[in-house]
C-alpha positions, 0 to 999 in steps of 0.5 A, a space after each residue: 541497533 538499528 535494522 539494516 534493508 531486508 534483502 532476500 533470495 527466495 528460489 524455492 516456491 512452485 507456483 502451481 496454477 489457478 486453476 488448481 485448488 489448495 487443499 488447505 482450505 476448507 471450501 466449505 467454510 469459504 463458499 466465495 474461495 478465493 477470498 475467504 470472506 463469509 457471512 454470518 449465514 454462511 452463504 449468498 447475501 443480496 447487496 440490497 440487504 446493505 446499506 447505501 453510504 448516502 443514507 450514513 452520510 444524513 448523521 456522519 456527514 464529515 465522515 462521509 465526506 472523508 471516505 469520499 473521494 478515499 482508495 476504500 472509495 474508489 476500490 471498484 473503480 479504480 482502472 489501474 485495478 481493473 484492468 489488472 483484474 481483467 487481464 488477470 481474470 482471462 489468464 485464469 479463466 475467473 479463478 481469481 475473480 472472487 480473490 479480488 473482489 472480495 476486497 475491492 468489493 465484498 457486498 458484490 462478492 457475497 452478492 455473488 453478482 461480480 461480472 464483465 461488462 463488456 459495454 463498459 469495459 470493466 467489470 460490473 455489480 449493482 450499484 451500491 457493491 460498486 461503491 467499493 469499500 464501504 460504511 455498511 461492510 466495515 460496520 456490519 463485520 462480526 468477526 474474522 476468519 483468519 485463524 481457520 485460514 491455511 496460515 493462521 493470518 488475516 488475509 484475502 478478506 478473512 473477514 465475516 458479515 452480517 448485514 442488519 439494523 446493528 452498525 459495530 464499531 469502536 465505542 462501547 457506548 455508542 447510541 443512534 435513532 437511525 439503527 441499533 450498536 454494538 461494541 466490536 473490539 475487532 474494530 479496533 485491530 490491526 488484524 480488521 485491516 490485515 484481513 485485506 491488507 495481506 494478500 496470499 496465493 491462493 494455491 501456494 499461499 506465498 505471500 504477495 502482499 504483507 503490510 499486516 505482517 511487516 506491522 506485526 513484526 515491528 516495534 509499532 505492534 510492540 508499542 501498541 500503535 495500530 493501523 487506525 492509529 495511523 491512517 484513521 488520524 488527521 495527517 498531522 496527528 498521524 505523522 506525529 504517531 508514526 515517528 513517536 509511537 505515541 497513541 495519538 488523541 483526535 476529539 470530536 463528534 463521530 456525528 452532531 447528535 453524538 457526544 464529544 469523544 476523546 478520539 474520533 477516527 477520521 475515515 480518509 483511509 490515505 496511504 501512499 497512493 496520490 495517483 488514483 486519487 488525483 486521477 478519479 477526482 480528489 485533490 484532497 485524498 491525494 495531497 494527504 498521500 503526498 504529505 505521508 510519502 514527504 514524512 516517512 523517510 530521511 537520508 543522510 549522506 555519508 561522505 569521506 574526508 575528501 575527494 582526490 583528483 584522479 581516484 575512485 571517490 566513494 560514498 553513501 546515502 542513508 535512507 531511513 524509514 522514520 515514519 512508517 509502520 511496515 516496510 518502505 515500500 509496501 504492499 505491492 512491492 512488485 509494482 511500487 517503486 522507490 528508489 535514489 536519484 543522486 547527483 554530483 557536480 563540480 565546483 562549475 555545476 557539471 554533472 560528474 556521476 548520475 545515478 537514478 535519472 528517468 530517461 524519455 520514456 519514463 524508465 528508472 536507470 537500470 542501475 539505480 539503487 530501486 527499493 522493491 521486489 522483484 517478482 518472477 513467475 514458475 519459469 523464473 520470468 520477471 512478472 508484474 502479474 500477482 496471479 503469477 507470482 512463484 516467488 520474489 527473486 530478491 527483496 529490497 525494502 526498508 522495515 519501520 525505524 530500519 535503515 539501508 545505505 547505498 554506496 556510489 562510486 565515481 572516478 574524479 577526473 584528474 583536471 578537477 584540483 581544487 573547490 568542493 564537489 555538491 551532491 544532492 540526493 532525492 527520494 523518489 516515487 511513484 505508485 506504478 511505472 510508466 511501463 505498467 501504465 502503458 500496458 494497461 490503460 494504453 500508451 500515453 493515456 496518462 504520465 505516472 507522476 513522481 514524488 520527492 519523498 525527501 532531499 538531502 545536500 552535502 559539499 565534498 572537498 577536493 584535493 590533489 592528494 
């Protein structure tokens, strides 16, 4: 039986402010709270104790280049993110720094060098912590603090470093001139990508951001397949993955000097995000994102046995999430939008109902059929601010291999008698509205770009009675 679209009503939760603190946590144990990254020494570590990904790249040049121009690139840079940062930042007065540097830069946060650069405007680390995530985090992670965190879940970059000559990763015979290697089988986890890919409130530990748990509940964590399974693929071979929950194969070379390998991860890391990309410089990064989004959903249009001139006409449109391992959308739903864009004409090609058009200013109809969360701060206001967020008034996503129907209904004018009625419905998206992109980086500084996810058409009969 296939799962309907979740949708909840979630009063309960009291947001008790950033600058408290959550007793649940051991701050000991986390000395850059709020994100509960650590390292091995459990304190302070010099971003020059890292290494720059330029020196990688001398053995790992496609690597490289894959990573380069990726959202884990670009994590620092990113303006949507830090004027978000930033706003948040003076809201709190720096309590939520280290939450979000933690993940958009953790070689800066265990650095502890993060700070405002006000001649830039934005915030600013040495030059390879603003490399954003990076080769010489990932691969010098030794293992996860998730289970000691207040939820017993990877979250807020539960993850723990250890910088030095020995690069971890996911082969057990690994052997490189340019550094010693270990075997880590945390590599090969979905728990590794939780640790960012889960955000909790700091204070109230509600959950803002839940890929990691969307995927644990789902049939892919059944079936075995694994974010890297996904997101670490060629776009073909990750698609293929998503909608079989077949472990996909990719043979290659991890670097020239190496042996040929059953699987090689490429390292592009691309979700859903085909805005930032395009925006920083890659075409590449954004043109993946746009293949995923194209790949993860069908409709189906479910319609009566006709149409009567003069009556209510009601049908359906069917959106199912075929190719994704957590819920469509995901992360931070809040923000995110998809929703349904239908159109019926009659047999002339006028317009008869529209439902989901964007009006001059780039507004979603009020009364589209949204895919989203609704977020509402501790006086019950509509907030687009994580650091603010008391809970999710209501909650409409689609979970992997589930499906929602949304039904529509029009009254067929009397004088339409006779053809046959076309209704095209499209799948639309984009990362952020125009609204949010407005606030942040100024009025008209950029037009939030839409993808049409998928489309589908279907003819109606018309009839007198």
């Amino acid at each position: 039986m296939r799962k309907t679209a979740i949708i909840l009503t979630m009063t309960s939760v009291l947001l008790l402010g950033m600058t408290g603190s959550s007793p649940a946590v051991d701050h000991e144990k986390f000395p850059f709270f709020p994100s509960l990254l650590n390292t091995k020494t459990g304190g302070p570590v010099s971003s020059s104790e890292f290494e720059d990904p330029g020196r990688c790249r001398m053995c790992h040049r496609d690597i490289y280049n894959q990573w380069k121009g990726s959202m884990h690139s670009n994590a620092w840079i990113d303006p949507v993110f830090q004027a978000l940062w930033k706003m948040g930042d003076d809201e709190t007065d720096g309590a939520i720094r280290n939450l979000c540097s933690g993940c958009h830069s953790p070689i800066g946060t265990v650095g502890e060098e993060v700070s405002f650069d006000p001649a830039r405007g934005m915030f600013g680390a040495s030059e390879i912590a603003e490399k954003g995530v990076q080769c010489d985090f990932c691969h010098t992670v030794v293992e996860s603090t998730w289970r000691d965190t207040p939820t017993s879940q990877p979250q807020n970059g539960s993850l723990i470093m250890d910088p030095g000559d020995v690069k971890r990763g996911p082969y057990k015979d690994s052997d490189s001139p340019g550094h010693d290697t270990a075997y880590s089988e945390l590599h090969t986890s979905a728990e590794f990508c939780g640790s960012c890919h889960n955000v909790f409130h700091p204070v109230t530990n509600f959950p803002i951001e839940r890929t990691y748990d969307e995927w644990k509940q789902s049939v892919y964590a059944r079936e075995g397949i694994v974010c890297q399974d996904c997101h670490m693929m060629p776009i073909e071979k990750a698609i293929e993955a998503a909608r079989t929950l077949k472990k996909p194969l990719n043979p290659g070379k991890a670097s020239p000097m190496g042996p040929e390998r059953a699987t090689v991860y490429t390292h592009e890391f691309v979700g859903a995000n085909f805005t930032l990309p395009r925006l920083l410089g890659s075409e590449k990064h954004a043109q993946i994102a746009e293949a995923r989004l194209k790949s993860a959903a069908q409709l189906k249009i479910h319609l009566p046995e006709k149409a009567v001139s003069g009556q209510l006409v009601r049908f359906k449109v069917e959106v199912i999430n075929v190719g994704a391992g957590h819920n469509l959308p995901t992360s931070l739903t809040e923000v995110r939008q998809m929703w349904l864009d239908v159109t019926v004409k009659d047999p002339k090609g006028k317009i008869v109902m529209r439902s989901g058009a964007l009006d001059d200013h780039g507004a979603i109809d009020p009364d589209a059929n949204i895919f989203r969360a609704v977020a509402v701060d501790k006086d019950g206001n509509v907030t687009h601010k994580p650091w603010a967020i008391s809970h999710f008034s209501e909650v409409r996503v689609i979970p992997p291999k589930g499906s929602d129907k949304s039904t529509f209904s029009f009254l067929l004018p009397d004088k339409i008698r006779k053809g046959e009625l076309t209704i095209d419905a499209v799948l639309r998206y984009r990362s952020f509205s125009q609204h949010l992109a407005d606030l942040l980086l100024g009025e008209g500084k950029i037009e939030v770009p839409v993808v049409d996810m998928n489309t589908e058409q279907a003819m109606l009969k018309v009839s007198k009675k």
